[in-house]
C-alpha positions as CSV (number, residue, x, y, z in Angstrom):
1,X,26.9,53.4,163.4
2,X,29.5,56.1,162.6
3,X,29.9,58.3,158.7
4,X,33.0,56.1,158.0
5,X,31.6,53.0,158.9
6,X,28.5,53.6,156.5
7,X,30.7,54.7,154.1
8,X,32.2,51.5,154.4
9,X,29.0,49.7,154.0
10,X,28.4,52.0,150.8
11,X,31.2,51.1,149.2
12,X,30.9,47.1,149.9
13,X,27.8,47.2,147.8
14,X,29.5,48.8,144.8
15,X,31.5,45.3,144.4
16,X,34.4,46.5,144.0
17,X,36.4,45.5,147.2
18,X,35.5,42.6,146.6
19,X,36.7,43.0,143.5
20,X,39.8,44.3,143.9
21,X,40.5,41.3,146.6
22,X,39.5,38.9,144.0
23,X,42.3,40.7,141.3
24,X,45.2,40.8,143.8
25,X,44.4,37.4,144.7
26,X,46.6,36.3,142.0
27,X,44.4,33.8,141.0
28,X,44.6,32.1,137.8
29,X,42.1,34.6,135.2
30,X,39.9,33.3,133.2
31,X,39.6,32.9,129.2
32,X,37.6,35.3,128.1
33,X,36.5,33.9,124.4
34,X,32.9,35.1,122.7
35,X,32.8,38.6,124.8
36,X,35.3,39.9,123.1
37,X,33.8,38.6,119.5
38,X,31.1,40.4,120.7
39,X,32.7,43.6,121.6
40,X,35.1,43.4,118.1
41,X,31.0,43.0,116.3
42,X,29.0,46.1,118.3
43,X,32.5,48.2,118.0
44,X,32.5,47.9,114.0
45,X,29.2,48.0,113.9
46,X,29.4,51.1,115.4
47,X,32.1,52.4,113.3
48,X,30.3,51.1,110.1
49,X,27.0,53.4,111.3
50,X,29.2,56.4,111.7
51,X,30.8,55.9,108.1
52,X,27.2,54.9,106.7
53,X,25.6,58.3,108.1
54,X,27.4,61.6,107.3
55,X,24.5,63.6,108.2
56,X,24.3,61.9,111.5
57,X,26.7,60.8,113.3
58,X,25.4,60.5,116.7
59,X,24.0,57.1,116.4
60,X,27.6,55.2,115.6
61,X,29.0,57.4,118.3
62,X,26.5,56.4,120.9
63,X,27.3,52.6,120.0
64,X,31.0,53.0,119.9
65,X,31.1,54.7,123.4
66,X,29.2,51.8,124.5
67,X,31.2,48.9,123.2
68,X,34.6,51.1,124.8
69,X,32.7,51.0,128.2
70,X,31.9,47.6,128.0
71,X,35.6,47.0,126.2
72,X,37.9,48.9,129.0
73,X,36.7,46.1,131.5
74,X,38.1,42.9,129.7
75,X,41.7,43.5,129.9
76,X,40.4,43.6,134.4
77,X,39.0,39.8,133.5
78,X,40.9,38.2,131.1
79,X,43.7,36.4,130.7
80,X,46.5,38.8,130.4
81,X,48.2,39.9,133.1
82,X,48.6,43.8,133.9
83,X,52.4,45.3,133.2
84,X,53.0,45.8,136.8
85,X,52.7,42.5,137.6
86,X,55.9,41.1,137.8
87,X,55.8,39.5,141.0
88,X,53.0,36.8,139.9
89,X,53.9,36.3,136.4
90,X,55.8,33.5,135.5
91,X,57.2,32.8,131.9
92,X,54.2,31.3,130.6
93,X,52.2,34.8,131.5
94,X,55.2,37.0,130.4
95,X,55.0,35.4,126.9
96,X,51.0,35.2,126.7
97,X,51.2,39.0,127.5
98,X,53.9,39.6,124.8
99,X,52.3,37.7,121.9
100,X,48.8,39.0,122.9
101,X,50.0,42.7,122.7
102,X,52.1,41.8,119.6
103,X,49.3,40.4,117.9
104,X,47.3,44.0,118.8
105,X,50.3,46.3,117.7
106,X,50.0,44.8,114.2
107,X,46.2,44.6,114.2
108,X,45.9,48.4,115.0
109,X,48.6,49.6,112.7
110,X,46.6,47.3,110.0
111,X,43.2,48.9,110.7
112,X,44.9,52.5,111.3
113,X,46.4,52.4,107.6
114,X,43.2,50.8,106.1
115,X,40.8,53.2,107.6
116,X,42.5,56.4,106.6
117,X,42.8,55.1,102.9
118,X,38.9,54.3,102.9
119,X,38.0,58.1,105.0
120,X,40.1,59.6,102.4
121,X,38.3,57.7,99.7
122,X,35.0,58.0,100.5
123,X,35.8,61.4,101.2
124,X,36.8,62.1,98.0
125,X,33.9,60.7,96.3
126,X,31.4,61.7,98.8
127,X,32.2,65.1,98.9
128,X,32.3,65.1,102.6
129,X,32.8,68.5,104.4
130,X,35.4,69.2,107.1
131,X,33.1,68.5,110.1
132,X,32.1,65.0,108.3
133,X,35.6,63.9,108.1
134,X,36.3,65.5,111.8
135,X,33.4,63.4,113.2
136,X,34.7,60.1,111.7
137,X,38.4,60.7,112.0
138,X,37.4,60.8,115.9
139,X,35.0,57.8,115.8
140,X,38.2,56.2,114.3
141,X,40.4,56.9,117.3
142,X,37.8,55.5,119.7
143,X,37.3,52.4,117.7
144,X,41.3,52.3,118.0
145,X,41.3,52.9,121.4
146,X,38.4,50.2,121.8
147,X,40.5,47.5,119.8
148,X,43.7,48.5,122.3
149,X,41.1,46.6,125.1
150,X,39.4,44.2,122.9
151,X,42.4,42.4,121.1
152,X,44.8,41.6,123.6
153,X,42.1,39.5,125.6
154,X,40.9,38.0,122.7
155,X,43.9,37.1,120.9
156,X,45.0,35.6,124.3
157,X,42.2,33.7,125.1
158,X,42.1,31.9,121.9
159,X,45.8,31.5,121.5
160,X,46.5,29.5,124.6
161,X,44.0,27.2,126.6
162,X,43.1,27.9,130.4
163,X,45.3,25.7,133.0
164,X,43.9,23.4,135.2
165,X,43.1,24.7,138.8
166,X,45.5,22.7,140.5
């Protein structure tokens, strides 16, 4: 057996060309409903810990980066369709997609606006230092970032029901 061909074999066990056969398929995706409830729950649980603990903020950190990992593979498995794919998306997929990303545009702005009111609050009466409001202003971008992956799937998932495999 040759280095490419073993190579080859290496990469079959990963899963992922059989992964990537099973995405450009173009095969109905499935609705994705209580794993991203779960995600949205470990992600502000996360950011809750990190606000909770000035003195140590490594704790909500390590749970936030967690639910991110596990949160940047649901929009691979859910219902929305990527942007580039024009070509497979009829209307009913091009307006899932819109009102999905819609719903997470408004959802983010809410929770951006919100959370820096409370940071600048509790900052204020907690008497935080710079590096305490440093640490949690960047656990607030990944929690963003996290709700970027998290909302579309779930709003999309709930807001329409699966077709029938025909």
């Amino acid at each position: 057996m040759s280095l490419p061909e073993r190579l080859d074999d290496l990469a079959r066990l990963t899963g992922m060309p059989a992964l990537a056969k099973r995405m450009a398929s173009g095969r109905q995706r499935r609705h994705l409903r209580w794993v991203p409830i779960v995600m949205l729950i470990l992600i502000s649980g996360g950011m809750a810990l990190l606000v909770a603990s000035p003195h140590d903020p490594w704790p909500g950190y390590i749970v936030l980066i967690l639910g991110n990992t596990i949160a940047s593979w649901l929009p691979l498995f859910g219902p929305v369709k990527p942007w580039g794919e024009r070509e497979g998306a009829d209307e009913r997929d091009l307006q899932v997609r819109r009102d999905a990303y819609l719903a997470t545009f408004a959802t983010i702005s809410f929770v951006a606006v919100l959370s820096l009111f409370v940071l600048l609050g509790l900052t204020l009466l907690g008497r935080w230092e710079i590096e305490t409001l440093i640490f949690d202003l960047t656990g607030l971008i990944l929690f963003l970032f996290s709700l970027w992956a998290i909302v579309p799937t779930l709003h999309a998932s709930w807001a329409s029901r699966p077709l029938d495999d025909e």
